[in-house]
N, C-alpha and C positions, 0 to 999 in steps of 0.2 A: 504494500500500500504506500502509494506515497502522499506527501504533506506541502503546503507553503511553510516551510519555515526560516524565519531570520538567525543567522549565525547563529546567536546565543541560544534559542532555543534548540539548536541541532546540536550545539557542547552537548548540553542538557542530553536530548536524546542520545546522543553517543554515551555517555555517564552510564546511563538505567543501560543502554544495552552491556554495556563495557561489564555490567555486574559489577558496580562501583556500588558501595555501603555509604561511603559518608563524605558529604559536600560540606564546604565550609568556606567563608572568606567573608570581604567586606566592601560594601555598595560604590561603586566608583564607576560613572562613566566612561567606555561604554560597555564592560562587562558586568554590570547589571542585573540586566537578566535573566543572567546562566543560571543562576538560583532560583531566581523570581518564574521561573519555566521550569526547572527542578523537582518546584512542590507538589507539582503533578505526581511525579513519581515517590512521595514520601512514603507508602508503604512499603519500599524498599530501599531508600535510603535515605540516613539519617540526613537533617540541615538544620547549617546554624550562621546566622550571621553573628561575625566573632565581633570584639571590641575593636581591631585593626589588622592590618594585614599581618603582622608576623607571629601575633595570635594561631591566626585561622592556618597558617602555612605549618606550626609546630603542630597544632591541633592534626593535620593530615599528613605534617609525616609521621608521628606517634601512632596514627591507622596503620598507616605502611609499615611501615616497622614491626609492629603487630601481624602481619600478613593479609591486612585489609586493604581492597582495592577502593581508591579515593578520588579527588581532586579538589583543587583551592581555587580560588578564582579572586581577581585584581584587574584596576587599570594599573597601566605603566611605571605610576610614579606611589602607588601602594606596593610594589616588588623592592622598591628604596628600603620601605618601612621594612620588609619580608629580607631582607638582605643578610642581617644576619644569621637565622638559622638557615638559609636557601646556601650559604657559601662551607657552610659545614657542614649541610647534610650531603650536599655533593659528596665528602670525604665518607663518612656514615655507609649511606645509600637507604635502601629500602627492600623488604623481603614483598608485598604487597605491591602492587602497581600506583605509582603515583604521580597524575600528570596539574604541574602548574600550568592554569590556563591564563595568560595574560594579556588586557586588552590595550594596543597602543594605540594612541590618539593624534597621528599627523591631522598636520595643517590646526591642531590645539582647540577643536570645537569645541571641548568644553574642558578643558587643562592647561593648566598655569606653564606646564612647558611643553616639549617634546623628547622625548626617547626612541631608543631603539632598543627593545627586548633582547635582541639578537646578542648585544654589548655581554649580557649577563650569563646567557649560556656559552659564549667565545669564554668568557671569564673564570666561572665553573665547572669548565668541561663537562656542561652539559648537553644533552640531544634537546633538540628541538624541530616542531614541525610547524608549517606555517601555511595552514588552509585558504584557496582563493574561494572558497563558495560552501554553502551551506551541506551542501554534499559533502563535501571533505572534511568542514569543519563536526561531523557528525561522526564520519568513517575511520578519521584518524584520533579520535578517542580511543576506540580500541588498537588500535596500531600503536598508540602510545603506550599504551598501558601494556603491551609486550614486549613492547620492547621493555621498558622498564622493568618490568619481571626479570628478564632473562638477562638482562646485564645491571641488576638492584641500582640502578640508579633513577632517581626522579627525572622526569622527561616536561622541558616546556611547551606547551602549545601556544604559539603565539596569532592573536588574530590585530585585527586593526577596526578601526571603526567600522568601514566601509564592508566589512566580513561582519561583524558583529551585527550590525545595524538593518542591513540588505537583505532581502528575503527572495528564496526561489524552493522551488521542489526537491525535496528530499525522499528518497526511497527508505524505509522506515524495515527492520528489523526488527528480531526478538532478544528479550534481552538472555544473557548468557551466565547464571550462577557464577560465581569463585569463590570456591572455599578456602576460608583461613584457617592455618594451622593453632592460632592465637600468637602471644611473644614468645618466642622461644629466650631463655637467657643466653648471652654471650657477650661476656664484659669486652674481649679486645673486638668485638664487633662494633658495640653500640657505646662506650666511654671514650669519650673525646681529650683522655690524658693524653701530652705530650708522648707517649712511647708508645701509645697504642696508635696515637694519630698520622706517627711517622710513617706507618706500616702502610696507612689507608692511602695517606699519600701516593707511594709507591702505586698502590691498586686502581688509584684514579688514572694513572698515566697508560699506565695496562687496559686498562676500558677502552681508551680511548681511541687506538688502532681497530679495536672489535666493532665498537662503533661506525665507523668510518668504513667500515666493512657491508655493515647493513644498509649504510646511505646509498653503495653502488648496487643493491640488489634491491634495494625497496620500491614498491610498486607506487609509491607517493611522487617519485621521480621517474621522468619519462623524457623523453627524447621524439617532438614531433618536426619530420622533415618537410621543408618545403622548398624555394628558393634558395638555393648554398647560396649567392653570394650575402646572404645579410643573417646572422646567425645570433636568437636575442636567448639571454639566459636571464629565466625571471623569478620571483621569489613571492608568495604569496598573492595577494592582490591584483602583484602587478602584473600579471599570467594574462587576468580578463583584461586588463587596456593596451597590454599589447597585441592582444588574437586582434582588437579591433584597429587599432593604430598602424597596425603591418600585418594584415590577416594572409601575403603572400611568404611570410618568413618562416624560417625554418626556427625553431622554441625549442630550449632543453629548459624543463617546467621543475622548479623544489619544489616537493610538498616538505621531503624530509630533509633541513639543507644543513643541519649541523649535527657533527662532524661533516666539513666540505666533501662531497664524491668526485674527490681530485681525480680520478680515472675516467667519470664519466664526460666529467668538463675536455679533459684534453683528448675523449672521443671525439665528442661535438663539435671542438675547436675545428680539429683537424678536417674535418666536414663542411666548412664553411669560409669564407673568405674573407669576412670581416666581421669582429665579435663586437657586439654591444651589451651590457649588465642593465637591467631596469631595476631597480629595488627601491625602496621608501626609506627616505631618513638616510642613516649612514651606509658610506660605503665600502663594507665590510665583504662583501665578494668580490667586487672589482678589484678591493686591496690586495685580498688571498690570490685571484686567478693574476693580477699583476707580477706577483712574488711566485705562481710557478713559474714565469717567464713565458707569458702569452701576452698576448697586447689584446686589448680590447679599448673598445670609447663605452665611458659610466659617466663619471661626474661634471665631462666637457659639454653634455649636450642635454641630459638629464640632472635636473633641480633634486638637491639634498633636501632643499628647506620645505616642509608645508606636504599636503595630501598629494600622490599623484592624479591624472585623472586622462580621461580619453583625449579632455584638449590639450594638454600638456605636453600629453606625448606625442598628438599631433604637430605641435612646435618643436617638438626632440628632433620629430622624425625630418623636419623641414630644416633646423639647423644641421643635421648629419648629412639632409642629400644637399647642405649648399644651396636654399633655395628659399625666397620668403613666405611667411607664413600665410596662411589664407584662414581669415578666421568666418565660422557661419554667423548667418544675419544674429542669431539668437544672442550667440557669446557678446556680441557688441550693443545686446541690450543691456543685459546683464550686468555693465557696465554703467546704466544709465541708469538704473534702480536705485531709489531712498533707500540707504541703510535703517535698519528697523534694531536699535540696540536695545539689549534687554532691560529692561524694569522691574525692581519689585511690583510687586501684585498689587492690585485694589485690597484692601482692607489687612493687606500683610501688618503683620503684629513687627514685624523688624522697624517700620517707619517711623513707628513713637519714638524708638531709641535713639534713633538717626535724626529726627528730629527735635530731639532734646538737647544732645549732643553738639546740635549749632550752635545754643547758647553758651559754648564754652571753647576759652582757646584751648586746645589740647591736641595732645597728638593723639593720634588714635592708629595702635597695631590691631591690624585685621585679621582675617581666617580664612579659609577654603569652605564654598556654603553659598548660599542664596544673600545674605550680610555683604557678599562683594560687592555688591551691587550697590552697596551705601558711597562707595567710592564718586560715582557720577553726578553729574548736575539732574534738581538741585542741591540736593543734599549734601555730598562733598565732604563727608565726616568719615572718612577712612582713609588714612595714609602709606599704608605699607602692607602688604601681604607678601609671606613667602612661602608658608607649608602647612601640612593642617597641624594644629596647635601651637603654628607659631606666634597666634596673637596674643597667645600668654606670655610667651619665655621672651618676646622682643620687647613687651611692655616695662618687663624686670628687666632686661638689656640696656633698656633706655632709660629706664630711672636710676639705675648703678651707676651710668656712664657721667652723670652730673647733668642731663636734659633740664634748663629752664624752665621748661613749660611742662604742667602737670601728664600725666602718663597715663592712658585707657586701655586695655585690651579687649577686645570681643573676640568672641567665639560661639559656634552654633553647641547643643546640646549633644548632638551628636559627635560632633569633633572633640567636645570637651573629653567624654569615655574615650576616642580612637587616641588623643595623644598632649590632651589638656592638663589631665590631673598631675602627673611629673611636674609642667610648667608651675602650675598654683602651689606645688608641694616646695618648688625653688624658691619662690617670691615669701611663704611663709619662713622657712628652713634660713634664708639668709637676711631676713629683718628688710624685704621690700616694700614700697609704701604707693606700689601702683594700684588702679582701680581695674577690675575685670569684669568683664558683662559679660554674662554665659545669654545669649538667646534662644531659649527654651522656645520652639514653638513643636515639642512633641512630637516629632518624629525627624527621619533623616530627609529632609524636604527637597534639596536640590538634583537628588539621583530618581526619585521618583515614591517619597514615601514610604523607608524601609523602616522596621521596625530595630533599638537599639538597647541597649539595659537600663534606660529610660522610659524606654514606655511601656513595659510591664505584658510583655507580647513576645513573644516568639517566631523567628522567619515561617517557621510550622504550624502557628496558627496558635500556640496553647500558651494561657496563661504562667506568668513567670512572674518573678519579685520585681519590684521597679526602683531600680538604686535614686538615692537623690541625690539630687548635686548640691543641696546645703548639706547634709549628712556628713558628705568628701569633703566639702571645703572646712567644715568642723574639722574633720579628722588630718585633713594636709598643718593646722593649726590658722586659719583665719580667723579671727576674732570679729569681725565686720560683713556680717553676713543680711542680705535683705531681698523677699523677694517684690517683685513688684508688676500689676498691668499695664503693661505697655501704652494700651487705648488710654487711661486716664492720665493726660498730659499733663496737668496738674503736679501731679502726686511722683510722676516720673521725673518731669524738672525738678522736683523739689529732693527726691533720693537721688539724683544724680549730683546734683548740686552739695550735698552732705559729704557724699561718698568721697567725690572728686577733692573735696578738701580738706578730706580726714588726713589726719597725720600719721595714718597707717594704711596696710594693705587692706584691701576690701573686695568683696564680693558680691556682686547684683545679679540676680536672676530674674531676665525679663521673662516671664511664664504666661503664653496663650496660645493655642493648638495654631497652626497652619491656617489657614482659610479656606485653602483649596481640599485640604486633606479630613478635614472638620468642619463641615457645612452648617455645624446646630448653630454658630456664630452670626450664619449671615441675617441682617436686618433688611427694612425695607430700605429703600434708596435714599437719598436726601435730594433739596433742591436748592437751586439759590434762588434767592427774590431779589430780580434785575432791579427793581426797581431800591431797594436797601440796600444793592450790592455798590458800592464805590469803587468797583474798579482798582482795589489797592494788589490787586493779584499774592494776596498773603498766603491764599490756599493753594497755589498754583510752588508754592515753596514746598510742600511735603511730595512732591515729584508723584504724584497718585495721578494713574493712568485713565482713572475714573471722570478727571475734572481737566474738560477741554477748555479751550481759548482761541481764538485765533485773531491775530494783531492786530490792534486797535479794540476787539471788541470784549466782552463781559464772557467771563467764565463763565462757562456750565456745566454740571454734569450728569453724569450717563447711565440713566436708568439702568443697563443694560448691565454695565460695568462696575455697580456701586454696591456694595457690599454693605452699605449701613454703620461701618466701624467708628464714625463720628471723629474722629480728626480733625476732619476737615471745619466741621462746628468748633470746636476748639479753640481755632487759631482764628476764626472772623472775631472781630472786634466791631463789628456794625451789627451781629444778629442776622445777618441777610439768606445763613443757611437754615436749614428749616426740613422736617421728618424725622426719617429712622424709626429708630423704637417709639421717640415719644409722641408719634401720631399715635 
């Protein structure tokens, strides 16, 4: 039978057939997802969205290890966080099959940078396979998961947006039991002391010719001939936009590309008259096939930087034949289109704080989250973001460092559990005197509403404990702890206002569910009365998508789009808004 399904959901499908027990990881665009499709399959395997990635990655190799067939799942820059035990369990290995599935994000649709997955298994001497399509990304689940069996080493699967996100038909399978033997003990197996590790060392190096072995037989790599003179060697993704970009060429296709099939490349070479590498992001084959001493064109005419795409490599292929580009009518609209940048939401509960927030010079360290967004006009109340929790530990960075100007940090509720609490446990431990806003709006809101050790839920659906974040900041030692509703601007200027010029560290928890995610909140709409309304455009300062304008004339807003949350009533100083609840 087969299926429409998009990338993450065929991970997912390949998992249950693969006979995989127990999924695990944490929400990150765009591997997502692979869980959230998963739950399907919960009567046979377990899931859990962990507190962070190197959580969820110990959590499935302690399966593996065990002799249970698993996988983790991550975008690109949660494998950062997963880095430590992912570089030592390489040495380890695994008795259970266990494939990291890692989602990269060229061209940064919703990611603070760009990566190359590929970097970490060259690094690890790990295997890695890299599906262009929902078929493979389903197939090579189990192909992953054998190989890792039979050479105990953990196996990446790496996808990319464009894999994860794009949906086509999948021929769909049964799924295939694996039984575990349980742990067996064996201290120089699984003790990472210096004299046992020495040993492992050695065995990682041994793998990796065996490896290398399977890359020239594996059915994931193929060799399709066409016109010898032009010979493109491509590596996930980039497979589909060159079938269309040069559908007369001759293709040697990775599915499985690490360990390199240095034998098959210099079959292919030798078959062809001139070699070109396509790949996303770094150029990590062109370097290798460069260094067997083949010549090929990679990073002269193909873009490192940013998503590939069919027009792209339509300009590849125009600079390689020496010829100018010809773009179609469409691309050069495309060009002519209003950018539409994202907004918080009508009635989002982050706006109070960001709007409070103006009333104060401060600097304000930011987070990974929907709260980015405070960054933009008009709001403007977020200075710096670099990682998730970094807008705790930069808050104390900057008050240690002798900063002027008082110190804020935010962060969402769910980033505070993935990598916050260490932060707040610094700023108590070494006597800091910054102000921290956790924004609590009840679930993990920017990936699509995942459940966290906050909101008393489980990825499974079953009731759990629901840690609280005054609880933690008691126990890291904060003394200044408050929590507060965002909506009553009032009461929020007023604890911010305290807080910001307490002569110690402090704690805020703005606490109100999502809007989108928690509908019992919305109100009826409000309106303005043109005729009370003065034109002072004060409401048009909480940057709410709800309350149009256009120059010269009198705000209004948008039945449509209004959520009732009364802000905007707040901040008139004429009376001129009017409804919501208290019609």
């Amino acid at each position: 039978m087969a299926e429409l399904l998009s990338g993450n959901a065929a991970i997912a499908r390949g998992a249950y057939e693969a006979g995989a027990v127990l999924a695990a990881g944490y929400p990150g665009t765009p591997s997502t997802e692979i869980l959230e499709n998963a739950v399907k399959y919960k009567d046979d395997i377990y899931l859990e969205w962990a507190p962070n990635e190197k959580v969820a990655l110990e959590v499935g190799a302690a399966a593996a290890m065990g002799g249970t067939r698993s996988i983790v799942t991550m975008k690109h820059v949660g494998l950062n966080v997963a880095a430590d035990p992912l570089m030592t369990l390489a040495y380890i290995g695994v008795e259970g099959g266990l494939v990291i599935c890692v989602a990269d994000d060229p061209g940064m649709h919703s990611s603070q940078n760009e990566q190359d997955t590929r970097n970490y298994a060259k690094f690890a001497r790990l295997p890695i396979f890299e599906p262009s399509s929902s078929q493979e990304a389903k197939d090579f689940i189990p192909m992953a998961m054998e190989v890792s069996e039979k050479h105990k080493t953990p196996v990446i699967l790496r996808s990319t947006t464009r894999v994860s996100h794009s949906r086509s038909l999948v021929e769909l399978g049964e799924r295939k039991e694996h039984k575990s033997k349980g742990f067996q003990k064996d201290v120089q197996r699984f003790v990472t002391v210096p004299a046992f590790s020495r040993q492992m060392r050695l065995k990682v190096e041994k793998r990796t010719p065996e490896l290398k072995a399977e890359t020239e037989s594996s059915p994931a790599n193929r060799i399709e001939m066409g016109d010898k003179s032009l010979g493109i060697i491509a590596c996930g993704i980039t497979y589909q936009y060159v079938k269309e970009a040069w559908p007369e060429a001759s293709v040697l296709k990775l599915g499985f590309s690490q360990p390199w099939p240095d034998d098959m490349i210099k079959k292919f070479a030798g078959y062809v008259e001139k070699l070109l590498v396509v790949e996303e992001l770094d150029p990590l084959l062109e370097e290798h096939i460069k260094a067997l001493g083949i010549k090929c064109h990679g990073r002269d005419v193909v873009s490192g930087i940013g998503e590939l795409s069919i027009s792209s490599l339509r300009e590849s292929r125009a600079k390689l034949e020496g010829r100018p580009v010809e773009k179609y009518a469409y691309e050069n609209m495309a060009d002519k289109l209003p950018g539409r940048p994202p907004v918080l939401c009508a009635g989002c509960p982050h706006r109070g704080v960001f709007y409070a927030l103006t009333k104060h010079d401060v600097v304000v360290a930011g987070d990974i989250g929907c709260y980015s967004l405070g960054a933009f006009k008009p709001l403007e109340r977020l200075d710096i973001i670099l990682c998730m929790g970094g807008g705790v530990s930069m808050a104390h960075g900057l008050d240690k460092a002798g900063e002027k100007k008082k110190v804020v940090g935010i962060v969402g509720d769910s980033t505070f559990f993935h990598s916050g609490i260490t932060g707040l446990l610094d700023i108590a431990y070494n006597k800091g005197k910054s102000t921290i806003i956790v924004v609590d709006n009840r679930t993990t809101a920017m990936t699509g509403h995942q459940d966290h050790p906050g909101t008393g839920r489980t990825l499974m659906g079953e009731p759990t404990v629901e840690a609280s974040i005054e609880d933690i900041g008691r126990a890291c030692g904060i003394k200044r702890i408050r929590t507060l509703n965002p909506y009553d601007q009032e009461a929020t200027q007023k604890a911010l206002d305290e807080e910001i010029n307490a002569d110690e560290a402090s704690l805020v928890i703005s606490k109100a569910p999502c809007i989108l995610h928690d509908r019992s909140g919305v109100k009826p709409a409000f309106e303005i009365d043109s005729e009370l309304c003065k034109n002072c455009r004060m409401c048009l300062k909480l940057g709410c998508p709800a309350i149009e304008a256009s120059e010269g004339e009198k705000p209004a807003i948008s039945s449509i789009l209004c959520t009732g949350c009364g802000l905007c009533r707040q901040v008139c100083k004429f009376g001129a808004i009017s409804g919501g609840e208290n019609e």
